[in-house]
C-alpha positions as CSV (number, residue, x, y, z in Angstrom):
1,X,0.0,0.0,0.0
2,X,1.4,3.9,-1.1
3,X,1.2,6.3,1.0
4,X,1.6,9.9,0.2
5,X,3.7,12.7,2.4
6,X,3.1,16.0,2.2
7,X,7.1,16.2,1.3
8,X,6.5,14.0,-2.1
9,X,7.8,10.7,-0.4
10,X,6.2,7.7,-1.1
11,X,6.1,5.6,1.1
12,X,5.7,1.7,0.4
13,X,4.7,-0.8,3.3
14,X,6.4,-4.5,2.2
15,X,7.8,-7.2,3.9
16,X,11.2,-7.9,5.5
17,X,12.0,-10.4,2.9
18,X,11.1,-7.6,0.2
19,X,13.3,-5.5,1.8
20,X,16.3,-7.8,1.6
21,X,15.7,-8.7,-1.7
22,X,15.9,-4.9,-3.1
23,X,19.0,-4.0,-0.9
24,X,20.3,-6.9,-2.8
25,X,19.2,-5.8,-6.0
26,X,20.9,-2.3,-4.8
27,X,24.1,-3.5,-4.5
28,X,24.1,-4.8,-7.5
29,X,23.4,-2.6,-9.8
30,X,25.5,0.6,-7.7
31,X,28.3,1.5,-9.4
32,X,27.1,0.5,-12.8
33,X,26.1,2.4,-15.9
34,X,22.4,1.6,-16.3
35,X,22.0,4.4,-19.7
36,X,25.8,3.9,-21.2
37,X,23.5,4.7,-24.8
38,X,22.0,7.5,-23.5
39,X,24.8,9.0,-22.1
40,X,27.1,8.6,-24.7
41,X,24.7,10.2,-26.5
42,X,24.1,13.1,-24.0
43,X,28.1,13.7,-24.3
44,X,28.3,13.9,-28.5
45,X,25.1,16.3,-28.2
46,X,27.0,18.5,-25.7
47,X,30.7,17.9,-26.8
48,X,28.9,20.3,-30.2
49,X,27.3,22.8,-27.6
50,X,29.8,25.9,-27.8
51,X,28.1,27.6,-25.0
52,X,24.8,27.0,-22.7
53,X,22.1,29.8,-22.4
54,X,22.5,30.9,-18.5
């Protein structure tokens, strides 16, 4: 069940077990690039840019 704060936190009620499992999955996946497409991407679009707008 969600549960809405008034500081735009969700909050998710789940089991111990669930909890495990995603600080698992967490580990995992910290450090890695998730988007290596999108960031390469992101750099040849801005690698072009001469100057940004301010």
């Amino acid at each position: 069940m969600k549960k809405k704060t008034n500081t735009q936190i969700t909050v998710i009620k789940s089991s111990a077990k669930a909890k495990k499992e995603l600080q698992i999955i967490g580990k995992s996946l910290k450090g890695k690039e998730l988007f290596s497409q999108k960031v390469e991407s992101a750099k040849k679009i801005l690698s072009s840019v001469k100057s940004l707008p301010v």
